[in-house]
C-alpha positions in Angstrom: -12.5 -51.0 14.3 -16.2 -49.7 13.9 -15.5 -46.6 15.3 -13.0 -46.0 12.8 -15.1 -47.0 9.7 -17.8 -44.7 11.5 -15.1 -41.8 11.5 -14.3 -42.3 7.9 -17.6 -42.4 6.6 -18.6 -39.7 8.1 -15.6 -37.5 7.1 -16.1 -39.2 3.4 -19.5 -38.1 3.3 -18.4 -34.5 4.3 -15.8 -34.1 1.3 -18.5 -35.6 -0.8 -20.0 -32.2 -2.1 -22.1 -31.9 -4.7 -21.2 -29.4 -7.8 -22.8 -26.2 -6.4 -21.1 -27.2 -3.2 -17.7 -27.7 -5.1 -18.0 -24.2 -6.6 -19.3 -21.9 -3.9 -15.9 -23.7 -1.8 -13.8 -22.9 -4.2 -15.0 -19.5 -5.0 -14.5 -19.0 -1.0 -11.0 -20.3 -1.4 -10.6 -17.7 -4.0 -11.8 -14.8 -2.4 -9.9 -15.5 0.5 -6.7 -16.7 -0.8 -6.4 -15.1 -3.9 -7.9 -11.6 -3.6 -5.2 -10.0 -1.5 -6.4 -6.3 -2.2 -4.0 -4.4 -4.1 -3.3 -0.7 -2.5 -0.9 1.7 -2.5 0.5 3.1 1.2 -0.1 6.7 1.9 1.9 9.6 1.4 1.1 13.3 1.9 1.8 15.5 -1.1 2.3 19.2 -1.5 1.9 21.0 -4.6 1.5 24.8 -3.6 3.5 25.7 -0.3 4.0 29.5 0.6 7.8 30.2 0.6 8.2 29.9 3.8 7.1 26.6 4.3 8.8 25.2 1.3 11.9 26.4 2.9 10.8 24.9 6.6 9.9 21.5 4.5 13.3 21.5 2.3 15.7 22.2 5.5 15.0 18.8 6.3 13.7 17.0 3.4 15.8 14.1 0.9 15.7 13.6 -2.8 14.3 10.7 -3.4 14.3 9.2 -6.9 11.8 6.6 -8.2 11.7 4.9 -11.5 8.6 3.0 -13.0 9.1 1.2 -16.5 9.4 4.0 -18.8 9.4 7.0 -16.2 11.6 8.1 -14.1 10.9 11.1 -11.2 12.2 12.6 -8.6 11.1 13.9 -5.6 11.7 16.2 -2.3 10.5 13.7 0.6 10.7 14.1 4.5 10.0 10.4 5.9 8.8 11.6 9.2 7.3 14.6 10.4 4.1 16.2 11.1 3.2 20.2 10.5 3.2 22.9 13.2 1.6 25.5 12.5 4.5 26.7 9.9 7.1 24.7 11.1 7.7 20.9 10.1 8.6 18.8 13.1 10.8 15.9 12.1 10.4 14.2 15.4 6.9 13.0 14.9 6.7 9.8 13.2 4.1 9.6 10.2 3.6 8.9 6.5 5.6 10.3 3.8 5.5 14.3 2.9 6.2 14.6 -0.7 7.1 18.1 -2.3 5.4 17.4 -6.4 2.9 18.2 -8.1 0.5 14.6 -7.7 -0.8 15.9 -11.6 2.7 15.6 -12.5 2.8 11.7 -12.2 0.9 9.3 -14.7 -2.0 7.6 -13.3 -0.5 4.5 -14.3 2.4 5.2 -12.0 0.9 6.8 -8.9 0.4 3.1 -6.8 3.9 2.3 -7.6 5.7 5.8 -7.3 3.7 5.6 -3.4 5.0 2.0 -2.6 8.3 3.0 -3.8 8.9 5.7 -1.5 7.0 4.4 1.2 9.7 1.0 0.7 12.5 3.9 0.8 11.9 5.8 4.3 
C-alpha cells in the first residue's frame, strides 16, 4: 500500500506544473499536433516546348481538368515519365509533367491546382 501512495505522489507531483510549465507543454503539443505543414506536391510544368517536343509530350499526354472555387482550368498532363533527350519516356515513374503556362494560374490557386492533379494520376 505504501508503494502505491509512493507511486501516486510521485506521478501527482509530475502533472503538477507550474504556469510557465503549463504553457511551454502546450505550446509543444501545438507545434507538434497542430502544425502539420501545409504543402503542395510537385509537378513539372512546361511553358515553351520546341514543336517537336510538344508533339513527343502530347502523343502520350491526358487532359486533365481542375476546378478551384471560382476557376476552372485545364491542362495537358503525362502522370509518369521522364525526358530523353527529345523523347518522353512514359515508362519511368515520376511526378506530374504539366503542359501550361504556371503564370497562367492564380497564386491563390497554384497549391490546390498541384494537389489536384497530383490526387488525379
Amino acid at each position: 500500500m505504501e508503494k502505491i501512495k509512493k507511486i501516486s505522489k510521485g506521478v501527482l507531483n509530475f502533472l503538477i506544473l507550474s504556469k510557465w510549465e503549463q504553457f511551454t507543454l502546450v505550446g509543444i503539443l501545438l507545434i507538434l499536433f497542430c502544425s502539420k505543414p501545409i504543402f503542395a506536391n510537385e509537378a513539372y510544368f512546361y511553358e515553351n516546348l520546341t514543336g517537336e517536343s510538344r508533339t513527343e509530350f502530347l502523343k502520350t499526354a491526358r487532359t486533365l481538368n481542375v476546378s478551384t472555387f471560382m476557376y476552372g482550368y485545364t491542362f495537358k498532363v503525362n502522370c509518369r515519365g521522364k525526358w530523353n533527350g527529345f523523347k518522353f519516356d512514359t515508362s519511368i515513374s515520376s511526378k506530374p509533367h504539366v503542359l501550361a503556362k504556371w503564370s497562367s494560374i492564380r497564386d491563390e490557386d497554384k497549391a490546390t491546382v498541384i494537389k489536384t492533379i497530383n490526387s488525379l494520376c
